[in-house]
C-alpha positions in Angstrom: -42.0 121.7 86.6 -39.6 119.3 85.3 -36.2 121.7 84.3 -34.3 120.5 81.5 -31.0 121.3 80.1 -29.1 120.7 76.5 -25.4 119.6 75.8 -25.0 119.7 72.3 -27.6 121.4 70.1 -27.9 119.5 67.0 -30.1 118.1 64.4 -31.1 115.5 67.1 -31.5 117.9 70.2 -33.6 119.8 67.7 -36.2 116.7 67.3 -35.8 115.9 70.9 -36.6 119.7 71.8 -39.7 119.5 69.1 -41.0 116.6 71.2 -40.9 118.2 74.2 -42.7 121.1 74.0 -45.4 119.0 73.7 -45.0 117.2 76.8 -46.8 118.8 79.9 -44.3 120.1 83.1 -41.3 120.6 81.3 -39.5 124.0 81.0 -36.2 124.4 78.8 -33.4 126.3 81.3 -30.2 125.7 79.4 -28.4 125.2 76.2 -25.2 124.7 75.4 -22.9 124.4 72.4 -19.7 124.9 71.2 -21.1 126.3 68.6 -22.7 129.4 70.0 -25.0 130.5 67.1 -26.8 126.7 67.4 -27.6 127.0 70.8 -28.7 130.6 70.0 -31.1 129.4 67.6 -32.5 126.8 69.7 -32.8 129.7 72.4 -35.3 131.4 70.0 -37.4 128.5 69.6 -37.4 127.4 73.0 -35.9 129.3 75.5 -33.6 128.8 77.9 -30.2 130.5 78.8 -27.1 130.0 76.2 -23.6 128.6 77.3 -20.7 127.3 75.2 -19.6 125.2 78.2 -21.3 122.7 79.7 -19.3 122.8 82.9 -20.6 126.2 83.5 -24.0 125.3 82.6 -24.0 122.3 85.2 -23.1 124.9 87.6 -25.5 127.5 87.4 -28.3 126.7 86.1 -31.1 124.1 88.5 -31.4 121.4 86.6 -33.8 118.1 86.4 -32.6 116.3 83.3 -30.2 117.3 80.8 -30.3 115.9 77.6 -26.5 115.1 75.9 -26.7 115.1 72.5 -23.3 114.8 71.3 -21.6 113.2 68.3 -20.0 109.8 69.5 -16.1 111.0 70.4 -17.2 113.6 72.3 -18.1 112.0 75.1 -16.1 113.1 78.0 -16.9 114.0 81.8 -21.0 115.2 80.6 -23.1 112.6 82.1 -20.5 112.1 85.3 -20.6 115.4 85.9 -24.4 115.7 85.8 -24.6 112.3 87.8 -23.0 114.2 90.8 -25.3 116.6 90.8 -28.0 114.4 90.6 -28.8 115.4 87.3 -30.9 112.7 85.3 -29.5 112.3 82.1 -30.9 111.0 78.5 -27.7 110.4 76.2 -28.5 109.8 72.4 -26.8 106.5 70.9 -24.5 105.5 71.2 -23.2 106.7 74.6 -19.3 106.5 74.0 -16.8 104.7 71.7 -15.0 102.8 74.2 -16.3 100.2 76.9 -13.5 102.0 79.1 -15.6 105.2 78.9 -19.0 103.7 79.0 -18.5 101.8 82.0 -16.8 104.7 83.7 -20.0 106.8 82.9 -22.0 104.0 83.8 -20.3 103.4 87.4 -21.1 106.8 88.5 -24.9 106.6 87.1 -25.1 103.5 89.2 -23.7 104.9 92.3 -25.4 108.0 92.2 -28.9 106.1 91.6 -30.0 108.9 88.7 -32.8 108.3 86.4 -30.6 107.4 82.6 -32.4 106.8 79.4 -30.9 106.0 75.9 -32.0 107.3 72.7 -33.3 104.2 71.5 -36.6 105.0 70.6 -37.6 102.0 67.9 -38.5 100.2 71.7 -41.1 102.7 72.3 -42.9 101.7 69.6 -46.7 100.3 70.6 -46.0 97.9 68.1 -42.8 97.1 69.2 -43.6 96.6 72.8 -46.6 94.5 71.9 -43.9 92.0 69.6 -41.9 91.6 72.5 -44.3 90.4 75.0 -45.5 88.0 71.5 -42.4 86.4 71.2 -41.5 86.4 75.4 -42.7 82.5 75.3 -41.4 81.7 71.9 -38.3 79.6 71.0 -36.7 81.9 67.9 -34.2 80.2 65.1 -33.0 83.0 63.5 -33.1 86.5 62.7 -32.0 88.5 59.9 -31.6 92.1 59.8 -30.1 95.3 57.6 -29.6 98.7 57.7 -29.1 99.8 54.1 -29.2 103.8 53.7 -27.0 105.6 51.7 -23.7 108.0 52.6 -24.1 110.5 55.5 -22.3 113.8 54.5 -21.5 115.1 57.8 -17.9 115.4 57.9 -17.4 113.8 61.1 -19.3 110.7 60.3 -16.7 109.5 57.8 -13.7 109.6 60.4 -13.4 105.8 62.8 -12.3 107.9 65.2 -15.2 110.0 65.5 -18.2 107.8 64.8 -16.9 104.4 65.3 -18.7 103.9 61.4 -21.8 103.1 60.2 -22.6 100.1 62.6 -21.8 101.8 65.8 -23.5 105.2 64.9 -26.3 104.6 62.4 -27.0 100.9 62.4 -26.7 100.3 66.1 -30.7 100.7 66.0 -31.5 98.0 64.2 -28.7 96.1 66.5 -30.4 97.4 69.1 -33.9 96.3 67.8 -33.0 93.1 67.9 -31.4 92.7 71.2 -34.3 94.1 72.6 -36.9 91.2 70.4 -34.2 88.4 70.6 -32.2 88.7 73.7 -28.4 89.5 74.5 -25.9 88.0 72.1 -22.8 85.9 73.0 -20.7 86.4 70.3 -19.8 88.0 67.0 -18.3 87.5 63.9 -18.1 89.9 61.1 -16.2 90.8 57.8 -16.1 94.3 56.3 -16.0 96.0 52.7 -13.9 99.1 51.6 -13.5 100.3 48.3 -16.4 101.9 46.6 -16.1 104.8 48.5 -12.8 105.5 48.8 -13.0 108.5 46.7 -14.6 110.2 49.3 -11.9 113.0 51.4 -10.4 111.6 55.2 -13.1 108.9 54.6 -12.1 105.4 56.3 -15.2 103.8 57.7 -16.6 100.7 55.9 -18.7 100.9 52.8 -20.7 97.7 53.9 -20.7 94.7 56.8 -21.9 91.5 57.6 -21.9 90.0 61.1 -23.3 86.8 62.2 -24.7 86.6 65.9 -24.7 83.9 68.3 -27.6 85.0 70.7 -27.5 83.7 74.9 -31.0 81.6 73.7 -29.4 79.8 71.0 -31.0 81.4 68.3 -28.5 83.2 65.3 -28.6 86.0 63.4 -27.0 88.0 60.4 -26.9 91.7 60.0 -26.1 93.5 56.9 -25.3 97.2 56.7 -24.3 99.4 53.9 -24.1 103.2 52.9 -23.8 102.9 49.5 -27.0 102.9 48.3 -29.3 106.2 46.7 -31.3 106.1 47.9 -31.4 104.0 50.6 -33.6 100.7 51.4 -34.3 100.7 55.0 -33.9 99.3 57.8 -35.5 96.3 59.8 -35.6 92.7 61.1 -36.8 88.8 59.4 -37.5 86.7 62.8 -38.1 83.3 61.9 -39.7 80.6 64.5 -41.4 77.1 63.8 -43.9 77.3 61.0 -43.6 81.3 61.2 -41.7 84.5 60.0 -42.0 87.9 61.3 -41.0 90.9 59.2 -40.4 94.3 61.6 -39.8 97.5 60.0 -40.0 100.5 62.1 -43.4 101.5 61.0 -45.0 98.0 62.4 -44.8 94.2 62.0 -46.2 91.0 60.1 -46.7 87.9 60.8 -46.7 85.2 58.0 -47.7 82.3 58.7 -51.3 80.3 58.7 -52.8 83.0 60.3 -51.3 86.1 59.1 -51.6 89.3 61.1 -50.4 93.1 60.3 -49.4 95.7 63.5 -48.8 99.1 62.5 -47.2 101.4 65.1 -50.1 103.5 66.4 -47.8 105.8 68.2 -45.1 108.8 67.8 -42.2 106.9 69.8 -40.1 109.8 69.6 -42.7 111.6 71.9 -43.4 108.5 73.7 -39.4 108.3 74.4 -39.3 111.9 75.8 -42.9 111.5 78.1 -41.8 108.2 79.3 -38.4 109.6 80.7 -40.2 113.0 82.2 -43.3 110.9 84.2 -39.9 108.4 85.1 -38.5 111.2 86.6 -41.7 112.6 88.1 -42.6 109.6 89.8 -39.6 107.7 90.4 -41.1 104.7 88.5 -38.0 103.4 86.0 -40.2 101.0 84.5 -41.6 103.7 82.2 -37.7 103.6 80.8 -37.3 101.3 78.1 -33.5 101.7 77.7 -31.2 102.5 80.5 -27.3 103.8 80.2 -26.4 100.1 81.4 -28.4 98.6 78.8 -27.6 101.0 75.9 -23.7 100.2 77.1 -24.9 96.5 75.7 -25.5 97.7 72.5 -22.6 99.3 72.2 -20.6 96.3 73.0 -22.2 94.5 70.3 -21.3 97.1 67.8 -18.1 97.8 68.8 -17.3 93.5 68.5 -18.6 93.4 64.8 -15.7 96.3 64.4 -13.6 94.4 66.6 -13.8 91.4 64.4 -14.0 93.2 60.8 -10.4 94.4 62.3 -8.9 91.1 63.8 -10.8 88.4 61.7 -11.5 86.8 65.1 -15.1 85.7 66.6 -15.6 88.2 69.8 -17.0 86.9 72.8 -19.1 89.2 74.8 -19.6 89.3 78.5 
């Protein structure tokens, strides 16, 4: 029986915690909040004892995994802490809002050798997976992709200092998508747009973005992301080779081109995400993880740079 524990006890924890009550071996042993009454809820549901701190939590309850579902500022000493007591840890995106932190977190991961997964789940995706190993051979001009949803009314999401905006907490998955189709980038250049939303109380992120991407292949990219629509488009990737274009979405892919093909995702990757990190864990086979802390860390990197240049004007170089 694979024990699992809850820091933060959110909308997100509540899909995650959905999820895993379908997956075989796993027993709920802890929740924690600062909110009380949302861990309480969750308690209801799904059992497991209630904490408002996590510190005590990580103390006394025997723990497998914990899952630390926080919004992005409040990422402190949770995963360290958990990593020292050889606690595996899955971390929803992104997994800080500083490189300082993340590489701090991801020092001690390393060292202690844990099992980490990200909540990146578009990877899991059958269809997804299957694209990758299409394009593994494949020379790739350009890609294009957006993120265009409409405003998020959770106060906290509307503060830099909390969310990093709309790229680092919200779009970072299509980011992310196309990191993991087209490779790591080399550098970034971006320009941002305020104004149409400045009505909005303590509200300073941007209303929209546009970043152009150098990748390490060569190929180049432009991502576009917005919150002012209702409601919103979507979100998704163009990938343009020789004599080809392939449009991703998160519901499946399509090739145009002389011989056109449609993939439809034939999977829940949100379940796939939780049993892949449980049978990691259970076997000790990482392989089944699509997105580690270190590679999640590379996704922030690249969000944080298009904020970075919004800011300076400058192009950022990655490492």
């Amino acid at each position: 029986m694979i024990k699992v524990g809850f820091i933060g006890c959110g909308g997100m924890a509540g899909a995650h915690l959905e999820k895993l009550k379908l997956v075989e071996d796993v027993q709920i042993v802890g929740l924690c909040d600062i909110i009380e009454e949302k861990a309480k809820a969750y308690n209801k549901k799904y059992g497991g004892n209630v904490y408002t701190d996590y510190r005590v939590m990580l103390d006394k309850e025997k723990m497998d995994a914990v899952y630390i579902s926080l919004i992005p500022s409040a990422h402190t000493d949770q995963e360290i802490l958990a990593a020292k007591k050889k606690i595996h840890i899955f971390v929803d995106k992104p997994v800080a809002l500083s490189m300082e932190k993340a590489r701090e977190i991801n020092n001690v991961v390393k060292r202690e050798g844990i099992m980490s997964c990200v909540g990146y789940q578009l990877r899991n995706i059958d269809a997804m997976i299957q694209l990758k190993d299409f394009l593994k051979d494949k020379t790739i001009a350009f890609v294009r992709g957006y993120y265009l949803g409409e405003w998020v009314p959770t106060p906290w999401w509307r503060k830099m200092k909390f969310s990093g905006g709309q790229v680092v907490e919200q779009s970072t998955h299509a980011f992310d998508l196309g990191r993991y189709l087209v490779g790591d980038v080399e550098s970034v250049q971006a320009l941002g747009y305020r104004g149409l939303l400045i009505d909005i109380p303590e509200n300073d992120i941007e209303d929209a973005s546009l970043a152009n991407l150098k990748f390490k292949s060569g190929a180049i990219g432009n991502f576009a992301t917005t919150c002012i629509l209702k409601p919103g488009v979507g979100a998704g990737l163009e990938i343009v080779l020789k004599h080809m274009m392939i449009k991703v979405d998160f519901s499946g892919y399509s090739v145009i081109s002389e011989q056109p093909q449609e993939v439809k995702a034939g999977n829940d990757c949100l379940l796939d995400i939780e049993k892949s990190f449980i049978e990691a864990i259970k076997t000790g086979d990482r392989s089944r993880i699509k997105c580690d802390y270190e590679d999640g860390m590379k996704t922030l990197e690249l969000t944080l740079a298009v904020n970075e240049s919004i800011r300076t004007g400058k192009v950022i170089h990655l490492k």
